[in-house]
C-alpha positions as a Python dict, from the first residue, in 0.01 Angstrom:
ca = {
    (1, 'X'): (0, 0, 0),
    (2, 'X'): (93, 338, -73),
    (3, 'X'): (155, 586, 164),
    (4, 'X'): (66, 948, 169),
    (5, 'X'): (294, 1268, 246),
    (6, 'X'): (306, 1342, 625),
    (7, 'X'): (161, 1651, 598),
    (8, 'X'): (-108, 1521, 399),
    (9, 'X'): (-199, 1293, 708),
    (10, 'X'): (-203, 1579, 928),
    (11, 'X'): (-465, 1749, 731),
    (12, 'X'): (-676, 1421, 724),
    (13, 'X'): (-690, 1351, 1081),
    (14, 'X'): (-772, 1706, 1098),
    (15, 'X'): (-1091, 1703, 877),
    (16, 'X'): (-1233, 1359, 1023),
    (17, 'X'): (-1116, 1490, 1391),
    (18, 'X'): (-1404, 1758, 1255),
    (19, 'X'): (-1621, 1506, 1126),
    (20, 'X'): (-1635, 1347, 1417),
    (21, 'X'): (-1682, 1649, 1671),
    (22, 'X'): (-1912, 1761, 1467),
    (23, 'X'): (-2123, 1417, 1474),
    (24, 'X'): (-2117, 1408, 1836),
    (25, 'X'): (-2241, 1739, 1859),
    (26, 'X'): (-2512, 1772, 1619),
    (27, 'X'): (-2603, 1416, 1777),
    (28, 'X'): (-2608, 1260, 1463),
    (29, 'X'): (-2401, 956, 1692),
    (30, 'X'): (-2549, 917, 1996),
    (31, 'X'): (-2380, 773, 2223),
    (32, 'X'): (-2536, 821, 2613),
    (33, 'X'): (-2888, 858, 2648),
    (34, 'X'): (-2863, 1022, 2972),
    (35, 'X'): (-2672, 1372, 2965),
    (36, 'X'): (-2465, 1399, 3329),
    (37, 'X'): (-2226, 1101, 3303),
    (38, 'X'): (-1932, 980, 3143),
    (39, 'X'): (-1846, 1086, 2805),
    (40, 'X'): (-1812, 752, 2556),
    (41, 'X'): (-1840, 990, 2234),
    (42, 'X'): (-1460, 1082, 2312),
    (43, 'X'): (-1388, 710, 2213),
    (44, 'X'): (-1468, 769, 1870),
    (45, 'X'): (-1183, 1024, 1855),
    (46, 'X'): (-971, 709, 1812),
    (47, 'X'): (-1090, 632, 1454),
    (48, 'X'): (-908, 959, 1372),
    (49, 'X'): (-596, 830, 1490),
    (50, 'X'): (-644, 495, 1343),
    (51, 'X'): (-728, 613, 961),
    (52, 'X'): (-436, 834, 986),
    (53, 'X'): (-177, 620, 1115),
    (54, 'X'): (-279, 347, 883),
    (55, 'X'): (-225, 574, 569),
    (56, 'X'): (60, 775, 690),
    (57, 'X'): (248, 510, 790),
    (58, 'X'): (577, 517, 989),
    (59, 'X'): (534, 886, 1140),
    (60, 'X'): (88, 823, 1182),
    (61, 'X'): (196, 921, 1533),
    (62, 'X'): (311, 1274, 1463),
    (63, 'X'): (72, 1311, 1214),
    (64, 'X'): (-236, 1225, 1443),
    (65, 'X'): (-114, 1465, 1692),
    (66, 'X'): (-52, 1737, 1510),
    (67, 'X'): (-390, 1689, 1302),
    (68, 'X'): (-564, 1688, 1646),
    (69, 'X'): (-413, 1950, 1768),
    (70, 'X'): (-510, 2175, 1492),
    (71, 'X'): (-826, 2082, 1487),
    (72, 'X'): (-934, 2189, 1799),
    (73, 'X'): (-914, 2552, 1777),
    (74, 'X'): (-1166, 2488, 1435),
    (75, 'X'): (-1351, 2260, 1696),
    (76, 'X'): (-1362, 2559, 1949),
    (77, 'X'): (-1473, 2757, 1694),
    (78, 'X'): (-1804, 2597, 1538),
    (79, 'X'): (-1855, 2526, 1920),
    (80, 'X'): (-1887, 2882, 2055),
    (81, 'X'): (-2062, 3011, 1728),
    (82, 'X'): (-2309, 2734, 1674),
    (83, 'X'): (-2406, 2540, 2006),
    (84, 'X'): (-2536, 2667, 2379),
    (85, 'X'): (-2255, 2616, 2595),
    (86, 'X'): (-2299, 2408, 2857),
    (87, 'X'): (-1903, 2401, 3017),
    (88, 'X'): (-1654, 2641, 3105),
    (89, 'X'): (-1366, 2684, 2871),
    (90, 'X'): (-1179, 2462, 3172),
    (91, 'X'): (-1392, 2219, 3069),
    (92, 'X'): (-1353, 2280, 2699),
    (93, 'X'): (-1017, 2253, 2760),
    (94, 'X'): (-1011, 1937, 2905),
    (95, 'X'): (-1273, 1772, 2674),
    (96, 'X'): (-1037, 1887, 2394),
    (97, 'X'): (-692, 1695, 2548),
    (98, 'X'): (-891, 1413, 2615),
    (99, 'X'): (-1029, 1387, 2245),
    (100, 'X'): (-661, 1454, 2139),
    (101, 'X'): (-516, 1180, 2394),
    (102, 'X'): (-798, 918, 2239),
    (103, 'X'): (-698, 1052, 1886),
    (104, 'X'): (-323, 961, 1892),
    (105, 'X'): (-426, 643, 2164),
    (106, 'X'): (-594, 517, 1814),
    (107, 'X'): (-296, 589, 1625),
    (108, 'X'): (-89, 369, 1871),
    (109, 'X'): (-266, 87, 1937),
    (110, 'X'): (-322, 36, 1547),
    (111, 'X'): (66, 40, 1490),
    (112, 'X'): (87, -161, 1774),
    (113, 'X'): (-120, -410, 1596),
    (114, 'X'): (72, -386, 1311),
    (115, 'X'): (367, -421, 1452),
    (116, 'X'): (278, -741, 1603),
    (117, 'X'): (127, -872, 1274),
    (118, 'X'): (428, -807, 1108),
    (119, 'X'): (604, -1019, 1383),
    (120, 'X'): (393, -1312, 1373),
    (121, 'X'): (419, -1345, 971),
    (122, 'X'): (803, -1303, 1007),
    (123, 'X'): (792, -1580, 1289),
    (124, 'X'): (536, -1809, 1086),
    (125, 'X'): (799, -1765, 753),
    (126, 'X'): (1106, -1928, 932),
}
């Protein structure tokens, strides 16, 4: 498989970091049915992470980061000028370096798993 420029990566986990904010906003994913409780939406912030380090390859970790990262402000953004807020910008804060933990979380455990593919088929060849 082919793999994309780095800083094309960036600019992909940006736009499906988006996506995916955006989703769990609008509600268009539910994902509690009750509204003071844990936040589970912030697990999907791992697919991000996942698409990204699976088409950037060798630096998906860098690349998921840095995506996430400048996402957020866009995130911040179409939060304050198109939903009620709820949270202080504490709170903001912290849901935001949670989503971006999650996000490059995704990236490593799918290198991880390739990682330990790629050991098994080199073990299962000898």
């Amino acid at each position: 498989m082919t793999h994309i420029h780095e800083k094309y990566g960036a600019a992909l986990c940006c736009l499906l970091f988006l996506a995916i904010f955006v989703m769990l906003k609008t509600e268009l994913v539910v994902v509690r049915t009750f509204a003071p409780g844990p936040e589970y939406g912030l697990l999907l912030f791992m697919l991000p992470g996942m698409v990204t380090a699976s088409v950037v390859g060798r630096n998906g970790i860098s690349a998921a980061f840095f995506g996430a990262v400048l996402a957020i402000p866009c995130c911040y953004l179409i939060r304050v000028l198109f939903f009620v807020r709820v949270r202080t910008l504490f709170q903001e804060m912290a849901y935001a370096a949670s989503a971006i933990f999650w996000c490059v979380l995704g990236a490593l455990c799918l290198m991880l798993v390739q990682s330990l593919w790629r050991a098994w088929q080199r073990r299962g060849a000898q």
